[in-house]
LOMAR-955245 format. One line per 5 residues: number of its first residue (from 1); their letters; for each residue x, y, z of N, C-alpha, C, O, CB. Coordinates in nm, 3 decimals. Each point is the difference from the previous one (the first is absolute). Glycine has a CB too. Layout:
N
NUM) a) X Y Z X Y Z X Y Z X Y Z X Y Z | ...
REM end
This chain:
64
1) xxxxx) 11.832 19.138 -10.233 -0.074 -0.098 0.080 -0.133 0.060 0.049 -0.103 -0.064 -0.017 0.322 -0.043 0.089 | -0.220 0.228 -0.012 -0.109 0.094 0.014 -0.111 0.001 -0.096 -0.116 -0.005 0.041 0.278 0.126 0.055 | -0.130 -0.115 -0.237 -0.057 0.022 -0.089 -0.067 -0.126 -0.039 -0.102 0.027 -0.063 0.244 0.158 0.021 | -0.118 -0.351 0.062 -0.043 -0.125 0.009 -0.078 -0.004 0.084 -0.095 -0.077 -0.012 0.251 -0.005 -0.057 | -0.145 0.150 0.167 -0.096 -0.057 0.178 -0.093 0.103 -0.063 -0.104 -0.057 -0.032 0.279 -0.001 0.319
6) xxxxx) -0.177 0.164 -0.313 -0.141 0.107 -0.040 -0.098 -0.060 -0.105 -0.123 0.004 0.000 0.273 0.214 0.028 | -0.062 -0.277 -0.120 -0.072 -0.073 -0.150 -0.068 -0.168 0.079 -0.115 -0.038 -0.019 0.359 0.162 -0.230 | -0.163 -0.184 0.315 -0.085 -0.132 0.010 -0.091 0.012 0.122 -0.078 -0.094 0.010 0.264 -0.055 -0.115 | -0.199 0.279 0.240 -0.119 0.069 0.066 -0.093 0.064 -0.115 -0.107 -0.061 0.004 0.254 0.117 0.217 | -0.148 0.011 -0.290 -0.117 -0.004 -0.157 -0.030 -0.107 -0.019 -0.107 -0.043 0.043 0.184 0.190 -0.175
11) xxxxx) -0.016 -0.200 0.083 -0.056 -0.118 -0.094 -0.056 -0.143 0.110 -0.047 -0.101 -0.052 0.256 0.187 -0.179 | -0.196 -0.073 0.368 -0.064 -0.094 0.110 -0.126 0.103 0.007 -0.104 -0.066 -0.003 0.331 -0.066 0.163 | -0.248 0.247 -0.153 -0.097 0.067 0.048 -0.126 -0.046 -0.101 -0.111 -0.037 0.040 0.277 0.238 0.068 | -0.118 -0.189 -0.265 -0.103 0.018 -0.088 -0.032 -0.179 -0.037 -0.103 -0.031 -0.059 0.188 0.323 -0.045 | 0.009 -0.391 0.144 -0.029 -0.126 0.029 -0.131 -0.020 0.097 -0.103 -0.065 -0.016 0.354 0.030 -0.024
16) xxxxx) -0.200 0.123 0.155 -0.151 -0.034 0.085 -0.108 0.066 -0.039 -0.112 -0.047 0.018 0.217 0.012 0.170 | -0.084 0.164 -0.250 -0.100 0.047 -0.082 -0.083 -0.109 -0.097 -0.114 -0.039 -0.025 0.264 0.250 0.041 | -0.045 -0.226 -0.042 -0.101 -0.093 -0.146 -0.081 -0.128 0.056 -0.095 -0.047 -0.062 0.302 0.091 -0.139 | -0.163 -0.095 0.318 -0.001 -0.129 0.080 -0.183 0.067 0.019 -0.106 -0.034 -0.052 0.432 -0.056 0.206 | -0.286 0.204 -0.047 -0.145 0.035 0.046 -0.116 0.035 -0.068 -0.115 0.009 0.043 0.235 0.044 0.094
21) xxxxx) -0.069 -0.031 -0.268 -0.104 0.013 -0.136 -0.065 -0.139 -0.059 -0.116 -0.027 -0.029 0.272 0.231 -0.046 | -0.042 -0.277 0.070 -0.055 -0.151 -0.031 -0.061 -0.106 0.103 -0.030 -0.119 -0.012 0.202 0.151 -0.145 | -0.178 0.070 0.275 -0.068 -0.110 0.088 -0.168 0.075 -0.008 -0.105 -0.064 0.013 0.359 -0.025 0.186 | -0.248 0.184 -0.214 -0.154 0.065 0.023 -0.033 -0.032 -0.165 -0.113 -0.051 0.002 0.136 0.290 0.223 | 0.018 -0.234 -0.353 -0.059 -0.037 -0.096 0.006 -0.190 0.038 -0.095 -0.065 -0.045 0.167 0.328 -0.135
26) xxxxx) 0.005 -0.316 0.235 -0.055 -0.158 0.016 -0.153 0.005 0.103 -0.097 -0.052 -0.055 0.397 -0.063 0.047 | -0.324 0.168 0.137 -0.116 0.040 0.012 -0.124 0.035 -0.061 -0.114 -0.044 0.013 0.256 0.063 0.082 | -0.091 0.075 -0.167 -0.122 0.052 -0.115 -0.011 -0.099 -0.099 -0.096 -0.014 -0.076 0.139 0.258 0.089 | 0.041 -0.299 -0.010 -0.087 -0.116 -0.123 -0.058 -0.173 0.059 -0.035 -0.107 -0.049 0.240 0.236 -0.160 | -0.187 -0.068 0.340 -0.062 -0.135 0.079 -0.157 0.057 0.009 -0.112 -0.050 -0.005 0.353 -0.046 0.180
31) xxxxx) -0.198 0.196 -0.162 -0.193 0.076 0.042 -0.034 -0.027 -0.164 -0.057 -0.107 -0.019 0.065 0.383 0.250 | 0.011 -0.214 -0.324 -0.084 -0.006 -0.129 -0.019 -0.182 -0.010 -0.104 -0.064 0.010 0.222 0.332 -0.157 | -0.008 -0.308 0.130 -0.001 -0.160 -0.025 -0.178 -0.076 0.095 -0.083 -0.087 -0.027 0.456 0.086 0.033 | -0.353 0.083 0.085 -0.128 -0.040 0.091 -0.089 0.018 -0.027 -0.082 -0.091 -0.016 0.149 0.108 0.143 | -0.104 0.153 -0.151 -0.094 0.051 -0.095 -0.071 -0.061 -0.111 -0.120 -0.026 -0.012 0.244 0.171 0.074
36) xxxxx) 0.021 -0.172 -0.179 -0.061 -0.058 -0.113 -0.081 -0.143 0.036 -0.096 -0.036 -0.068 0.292 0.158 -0.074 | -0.135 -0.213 0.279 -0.051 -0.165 -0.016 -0.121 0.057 0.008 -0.077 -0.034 -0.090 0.237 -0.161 0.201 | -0.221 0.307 0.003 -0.093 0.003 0.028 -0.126 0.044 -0.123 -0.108 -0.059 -0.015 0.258 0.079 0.241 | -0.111 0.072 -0.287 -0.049 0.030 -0.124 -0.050 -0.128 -0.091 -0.112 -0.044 -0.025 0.270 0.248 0.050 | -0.062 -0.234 -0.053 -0.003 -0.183 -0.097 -0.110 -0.062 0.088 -0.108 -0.014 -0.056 0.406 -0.058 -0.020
41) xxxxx) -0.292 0.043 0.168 -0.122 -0.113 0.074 -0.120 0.086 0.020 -0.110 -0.053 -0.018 0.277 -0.106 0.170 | -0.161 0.305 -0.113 -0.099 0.016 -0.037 -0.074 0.028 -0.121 -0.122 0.015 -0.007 0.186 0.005 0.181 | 0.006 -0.015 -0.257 -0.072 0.013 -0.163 -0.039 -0.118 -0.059 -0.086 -0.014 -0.087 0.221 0.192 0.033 | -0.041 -0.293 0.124 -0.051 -0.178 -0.044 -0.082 -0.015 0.056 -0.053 -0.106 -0.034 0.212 -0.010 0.003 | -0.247 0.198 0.166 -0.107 -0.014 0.115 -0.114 0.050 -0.109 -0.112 -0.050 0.008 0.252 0.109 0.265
46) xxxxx) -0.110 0.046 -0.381 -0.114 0.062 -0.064 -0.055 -0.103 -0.112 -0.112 -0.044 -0.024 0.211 0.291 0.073 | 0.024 -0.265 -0.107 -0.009 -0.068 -0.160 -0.082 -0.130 0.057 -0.095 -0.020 -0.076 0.359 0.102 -0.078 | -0.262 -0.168 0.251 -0.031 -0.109 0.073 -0.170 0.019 0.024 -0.091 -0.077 -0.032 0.359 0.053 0.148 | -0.272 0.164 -0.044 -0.135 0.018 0.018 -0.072 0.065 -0.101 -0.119 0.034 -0.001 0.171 -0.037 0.212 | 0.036 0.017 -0.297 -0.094 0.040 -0.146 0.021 0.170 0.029 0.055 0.029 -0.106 -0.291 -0.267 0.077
51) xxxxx) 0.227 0.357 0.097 -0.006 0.048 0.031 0.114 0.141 -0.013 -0.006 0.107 0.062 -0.144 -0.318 0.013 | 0.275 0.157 -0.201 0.096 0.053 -0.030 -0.026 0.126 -0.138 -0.115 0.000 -0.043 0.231 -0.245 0.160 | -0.054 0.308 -0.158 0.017 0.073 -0.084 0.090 0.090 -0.012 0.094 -0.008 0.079 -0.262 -0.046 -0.078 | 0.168 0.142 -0.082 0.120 0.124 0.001 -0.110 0.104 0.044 -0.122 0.009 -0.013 0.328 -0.067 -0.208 | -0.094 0.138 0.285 -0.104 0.128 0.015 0.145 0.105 0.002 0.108 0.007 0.059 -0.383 -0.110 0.118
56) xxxxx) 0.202 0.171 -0.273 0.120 0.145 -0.048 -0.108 0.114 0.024 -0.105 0.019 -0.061 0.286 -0.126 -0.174 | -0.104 0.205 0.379 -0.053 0.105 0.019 0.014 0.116 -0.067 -0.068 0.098 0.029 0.072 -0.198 0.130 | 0.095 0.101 -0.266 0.031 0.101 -0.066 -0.090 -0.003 -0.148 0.006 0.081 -0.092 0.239 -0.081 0.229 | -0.342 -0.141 -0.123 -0.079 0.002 -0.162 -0.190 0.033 0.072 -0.073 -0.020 0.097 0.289 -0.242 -0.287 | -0.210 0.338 0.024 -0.173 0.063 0.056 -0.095 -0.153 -0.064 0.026 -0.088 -0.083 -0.004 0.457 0.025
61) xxxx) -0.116 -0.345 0.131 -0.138 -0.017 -0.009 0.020 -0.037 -0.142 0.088 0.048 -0.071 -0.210 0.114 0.253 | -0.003 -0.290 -0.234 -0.047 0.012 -0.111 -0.094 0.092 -0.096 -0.020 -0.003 -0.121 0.085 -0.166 0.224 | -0.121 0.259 0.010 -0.134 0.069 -0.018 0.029 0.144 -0.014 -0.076 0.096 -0.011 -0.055 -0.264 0.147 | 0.316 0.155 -0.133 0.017 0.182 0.008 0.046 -0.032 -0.182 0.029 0.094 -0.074 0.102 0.039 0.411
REM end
């Protein structure tokens, strides 16, 4: 019986474990989710004002 009460105290512990993992990744994807709307409207703010493009910092110059 000892040996039941030790195994289902584990297995409640790593329940709330996992509980408290899936509440901070549901967080974190409320912040990106936010992020991205904001991204999207502002890039439809560019394309709108004409004013959009790609810009890749990792590519050179035409002139090098």
């Amino acid at each position: 019986m000892e040996h039941l009460e030790e195994r289902v105290a584990h297995l409640q512990r790593a329940v709330d474990d996992l509980s408290d993992v899936i509440a901070r990744q549901d967080q974190e994807l409320s912040k990106l989710k936010t992020q991205v709307e904001v991204l999207v409207r502002r890039e439809a703010s560019r394309e709108q004002d004409g004013t959009g493009g790609a810009y890749f910092a990792d590519e050179r110059p035409p002139h090098y």
